[in-house]
C-alpha positions in Angstrom: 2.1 -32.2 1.5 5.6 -31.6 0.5 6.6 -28.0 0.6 8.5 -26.6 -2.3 10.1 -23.1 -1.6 9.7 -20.6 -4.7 12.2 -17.7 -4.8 14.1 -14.7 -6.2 15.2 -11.4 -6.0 13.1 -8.7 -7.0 12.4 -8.6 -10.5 13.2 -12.0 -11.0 9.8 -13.3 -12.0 9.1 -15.4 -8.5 5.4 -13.9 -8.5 4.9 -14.6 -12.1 6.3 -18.2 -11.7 3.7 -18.7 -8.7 0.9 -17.3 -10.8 1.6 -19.7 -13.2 1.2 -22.6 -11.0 -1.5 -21.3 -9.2 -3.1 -21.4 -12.2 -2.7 -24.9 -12.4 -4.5 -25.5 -9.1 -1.1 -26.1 -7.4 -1.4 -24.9 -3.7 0.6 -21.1 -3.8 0.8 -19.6 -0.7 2.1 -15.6 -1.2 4.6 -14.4 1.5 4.5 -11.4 0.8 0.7 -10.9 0.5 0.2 -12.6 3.9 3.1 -10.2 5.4 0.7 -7.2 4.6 -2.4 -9.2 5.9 -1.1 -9.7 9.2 0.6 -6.3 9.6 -2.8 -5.1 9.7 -3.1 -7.1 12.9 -3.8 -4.8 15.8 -1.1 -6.5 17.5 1.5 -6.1 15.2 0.1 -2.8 14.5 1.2 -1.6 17.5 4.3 -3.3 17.3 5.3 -1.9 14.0 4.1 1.8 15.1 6.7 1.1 18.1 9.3 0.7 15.7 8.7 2.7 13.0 6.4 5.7 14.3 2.8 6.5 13.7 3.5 7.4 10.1 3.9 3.4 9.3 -0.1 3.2 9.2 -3.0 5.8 7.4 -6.0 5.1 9.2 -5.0 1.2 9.8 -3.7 1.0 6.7 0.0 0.3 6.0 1.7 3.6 4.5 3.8 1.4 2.1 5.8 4.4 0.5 6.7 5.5 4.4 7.5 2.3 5.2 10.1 0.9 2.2 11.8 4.4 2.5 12.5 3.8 6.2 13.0 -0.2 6.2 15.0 -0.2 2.7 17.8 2.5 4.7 17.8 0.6 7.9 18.6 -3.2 7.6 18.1 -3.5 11.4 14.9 -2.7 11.6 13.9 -4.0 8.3 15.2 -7.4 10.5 13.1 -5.9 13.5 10.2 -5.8 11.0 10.7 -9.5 9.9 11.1 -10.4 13.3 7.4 -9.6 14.1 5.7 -10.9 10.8 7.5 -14.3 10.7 5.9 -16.0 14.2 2.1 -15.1 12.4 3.3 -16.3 9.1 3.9 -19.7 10.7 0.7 -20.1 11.5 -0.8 -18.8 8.6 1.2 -21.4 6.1 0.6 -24.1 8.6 -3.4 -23.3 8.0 -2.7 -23.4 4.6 -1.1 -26.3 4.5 -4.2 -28.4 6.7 -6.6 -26.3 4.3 -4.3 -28.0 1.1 -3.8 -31.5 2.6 -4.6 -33.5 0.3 -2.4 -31.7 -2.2 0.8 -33.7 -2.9 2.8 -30.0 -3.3 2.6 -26.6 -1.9 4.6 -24.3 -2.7 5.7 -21.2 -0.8 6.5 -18.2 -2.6 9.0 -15.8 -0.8 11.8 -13.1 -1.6 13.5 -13.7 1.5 12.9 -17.4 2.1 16.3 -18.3 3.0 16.8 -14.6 5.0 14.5 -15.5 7.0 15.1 -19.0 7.3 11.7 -20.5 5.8 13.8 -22.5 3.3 14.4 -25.0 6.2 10.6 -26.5 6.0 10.9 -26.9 2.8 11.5 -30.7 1.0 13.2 -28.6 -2.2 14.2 -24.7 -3.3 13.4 -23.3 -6.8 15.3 -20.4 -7.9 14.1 -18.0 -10.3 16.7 -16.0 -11.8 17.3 -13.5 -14.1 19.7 -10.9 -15.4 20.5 -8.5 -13.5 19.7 -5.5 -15.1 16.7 -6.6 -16.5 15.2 -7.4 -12.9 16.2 -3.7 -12.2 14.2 -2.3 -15.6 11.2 -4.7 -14.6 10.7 -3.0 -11.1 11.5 0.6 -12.5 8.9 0.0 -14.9 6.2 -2.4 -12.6 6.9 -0.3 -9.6 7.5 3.3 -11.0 10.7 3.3 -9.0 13.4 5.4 -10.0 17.1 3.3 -10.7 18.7 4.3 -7.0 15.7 3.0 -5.4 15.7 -0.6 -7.0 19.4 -0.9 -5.9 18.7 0.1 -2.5 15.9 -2.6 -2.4 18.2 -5.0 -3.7 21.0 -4.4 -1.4 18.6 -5.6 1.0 18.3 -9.1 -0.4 21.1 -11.9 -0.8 22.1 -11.9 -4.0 21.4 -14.8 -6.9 24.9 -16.6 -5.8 24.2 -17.1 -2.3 20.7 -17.9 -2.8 21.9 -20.6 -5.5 23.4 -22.4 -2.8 20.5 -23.5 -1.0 18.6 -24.2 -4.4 17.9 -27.4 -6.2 16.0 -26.2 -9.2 17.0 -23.2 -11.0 14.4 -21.5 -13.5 15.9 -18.8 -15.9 13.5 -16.1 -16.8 15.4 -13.8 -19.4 12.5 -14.5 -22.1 9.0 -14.5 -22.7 6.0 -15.4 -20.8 5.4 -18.8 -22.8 9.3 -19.6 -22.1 9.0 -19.0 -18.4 5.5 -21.1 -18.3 7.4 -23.9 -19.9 10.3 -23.9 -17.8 7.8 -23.6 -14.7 6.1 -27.2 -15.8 9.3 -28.6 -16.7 10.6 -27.9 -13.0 6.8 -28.5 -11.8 6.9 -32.5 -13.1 10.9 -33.3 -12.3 9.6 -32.2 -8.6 6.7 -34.0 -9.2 
């Protein structure tokens, strides 16, 4: 299987894009939703409480408001944070990948794939970009996150020019839905 990284900044339309190719039957395997999987971990529970504080968690469940508001004002342990996640994400997208083997592509959907250095086992990078002040009204809306709070978020990500540099396909999502799905198959069969 050839691994095709899918990113973007917050807002972008990354998760939409993925959806869209998931829908496909394409093999999508979401960072993100695997990061809050395996911070559930007893493990990394303890870990993360050892970081953060006992507030990180309700009951064993992650206190995601707690959480952003300490990790989105502290890039050092937001790193700490990665840090932890990234050795079990390994081994969850190498199970994906033997579970999608017989899958020509896979591709691995990520915010932070080249922060955190995931971008280097993948055979291509797909950007998905968008302006920037409509990835900001998309999360304030999506997220009900006041304007300050996007900002901080996405002072915590590299911005579209230095992720560009790693990429080989850009997608522009400034549109619709039906434009983004057909610039998604367009990128989908050039890869293919």
């Amino acid at each position: 299987m050839q691994i095709i990284g899918l990113t973007g900044g917050i807002g972008s339309g990354k998760t939409l894009a993925a959806n869209i190719l998931s829908k496909k039957g394409i093999p999508v395997f979401y960072c993100d939703l695997e990061a809050k999987k395996i911070m559930e971990k007893n493990e990394v529970r303890l870990k993360v409480i050892n970081l953060l504080g006992h507030n990180s968690y309700n009951r064993e469940i992650i206190n995601s408001s707690y959480m952003s508001k300490v990790l989105f004002n502290d890039k050092d342990k937001l790193e700490s944070i990665n840090n932890i996640i990234k050795p079990f994400l390994l081994i969850s997208i190498k199970q994906w990948i033997r579970v999608n083997a017989k899958s020509h592509l896979g591709f691995v959907e990520s915010a932070i794939l080249i922060e955190s250095k995931l971008n280097k086992y993948c055979y291509k990078i797909v950007t998905v970009i968008c302006e920037f002040e409509e990835r900001i009204k998309r999360v304030m809306n999506r997220n009900n996150f006041n304007r300050d709070y996007v900002l901080k978020i996405i002072s915590n990500q590299i911005s579209d020019e230095q992720r560009l540099k790693y990429t080989d396909y850009v997608i522009e999502n400034n549109g619709s839905i039906s434009d983004l799905e057909r610039r998604v198959n367009n990128i989908y069969e050039l890869i293919k």
